[in-house]
N, C-alpha and C positions, 0 to 999 in steps of 0.2 A: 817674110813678114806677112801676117794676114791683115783683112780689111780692117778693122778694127784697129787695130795698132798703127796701120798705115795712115788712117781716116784721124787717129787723135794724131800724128807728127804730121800731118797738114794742119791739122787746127792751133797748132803750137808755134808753127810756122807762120802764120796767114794773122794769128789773129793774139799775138804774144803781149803788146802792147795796150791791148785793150785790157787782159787781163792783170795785167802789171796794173794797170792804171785803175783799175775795177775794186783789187783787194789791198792799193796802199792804201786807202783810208783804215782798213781793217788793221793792218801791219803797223803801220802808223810811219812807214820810209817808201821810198823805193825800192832801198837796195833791198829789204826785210822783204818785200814786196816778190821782187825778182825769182829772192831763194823760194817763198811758200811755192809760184807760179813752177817754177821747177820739179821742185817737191811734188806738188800736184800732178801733175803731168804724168812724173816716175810711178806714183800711186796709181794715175787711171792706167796707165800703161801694165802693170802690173795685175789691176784687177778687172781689166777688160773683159774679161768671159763672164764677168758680173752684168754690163750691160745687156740688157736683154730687147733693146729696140724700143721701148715704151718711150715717148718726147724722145725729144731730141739729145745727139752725142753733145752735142756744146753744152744744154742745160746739166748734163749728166757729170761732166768735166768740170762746170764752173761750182759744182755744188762741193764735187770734191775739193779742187781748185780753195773754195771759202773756208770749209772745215780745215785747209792743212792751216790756210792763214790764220784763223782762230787758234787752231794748238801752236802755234811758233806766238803770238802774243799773251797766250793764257796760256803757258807751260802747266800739264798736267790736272789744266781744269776742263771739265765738259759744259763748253756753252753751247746753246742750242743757238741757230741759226736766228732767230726771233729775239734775241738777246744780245746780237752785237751792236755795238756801240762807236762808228764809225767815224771818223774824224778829215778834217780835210788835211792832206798834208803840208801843203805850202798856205797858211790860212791868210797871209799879211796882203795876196793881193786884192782884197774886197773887205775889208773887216766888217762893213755891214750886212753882206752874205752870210760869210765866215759864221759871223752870230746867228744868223736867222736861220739857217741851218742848222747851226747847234740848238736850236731852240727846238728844233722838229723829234718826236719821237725818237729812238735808236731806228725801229724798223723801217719807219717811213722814210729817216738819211739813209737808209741801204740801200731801199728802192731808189732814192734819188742817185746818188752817187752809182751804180749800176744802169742806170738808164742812162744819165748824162753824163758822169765820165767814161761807163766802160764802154757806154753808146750800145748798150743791147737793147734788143728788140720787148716787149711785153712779153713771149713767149717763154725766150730764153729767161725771165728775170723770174719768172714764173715756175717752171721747170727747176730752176735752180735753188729758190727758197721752198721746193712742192708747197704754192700757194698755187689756188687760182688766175687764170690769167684777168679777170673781171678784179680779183682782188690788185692785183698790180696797177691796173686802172684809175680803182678808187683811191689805190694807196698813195697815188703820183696826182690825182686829181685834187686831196684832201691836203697832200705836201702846196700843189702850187698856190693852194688859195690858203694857206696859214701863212705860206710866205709872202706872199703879193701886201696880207695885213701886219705883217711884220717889219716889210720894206716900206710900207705907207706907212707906218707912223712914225718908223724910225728916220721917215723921209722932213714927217711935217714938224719932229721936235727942232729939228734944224733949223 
């Protein structure tokens, strides 16, 4: 096995649940979640000699990772990364989150949901959407204060 193949079945190992838990908003289950994360994996594995060391192997994995999980919910359409449209899976435990989130852009819930459920880094979230990592920033910065005014008012009609 060379480095590369060796280096994504450590990161498949180590880091499986963050991914699972990264693209069910995308998939829209778990289990749908599981198969893409799988999927994904079998694809970097396959097209490793694609990687060329630019960013990082994880942002490289998670982008494919995203794309398999978009074609297993869009059978046969091409959405572009900037265009999904993410959803929480279990939404009943917050329904004022739940909404206030749904209320955020598509791209700006991706950023969120990959930052705070898949718990990556700026770098990696960045690498994986090829955004700037300044843009992840602003993107997470402009999500928290639409929500912060979404959860205050949704606070004081109460």
């Amino acid at each position: 096995m060379d480095r590369t193949a060796a280096a994504i079945e450590g990161l498949y190992k180590e880091r499986y649940t963050r991914f699972r838990n990264g693209v069910a908003p995308v998939t829209g289950s778990y289990d749908t979640a599981h198969d893409a994360v799988q999927e994904g994996f079998v694809r970097a594995l396959r097209a490793r000699r694609q990687y060329e060391g630019r960013g990082s192997l994880e942002g490289w994995v998670w982008r494919i990772v995203l794309r398999t999980a978009l074609e297993q919910r869009h059978p046969g359409e091409e959405v572009a990364l900037d265009e999904v449209d993410p959803e929480f899976v279990e939404p009943e435990r917050d329904f004022a989150l739940t909404a206030a989130v749904h209320a955020l852009p598509p791209q700006r819930r991706l950023v969120v949901f990959l930052r705070y459920f898949a718990d990556l880094p700026y770098r990696t979230i960045a690498e994986a959407l090829a955004i700037d990592e300044g843009t992840v920033a602003a993107t997470l910065a402009q999500a928290k204060q639409a929500l912060a005014l979404i959860l205050n008012e949704e606070g004081a009609r109460r």
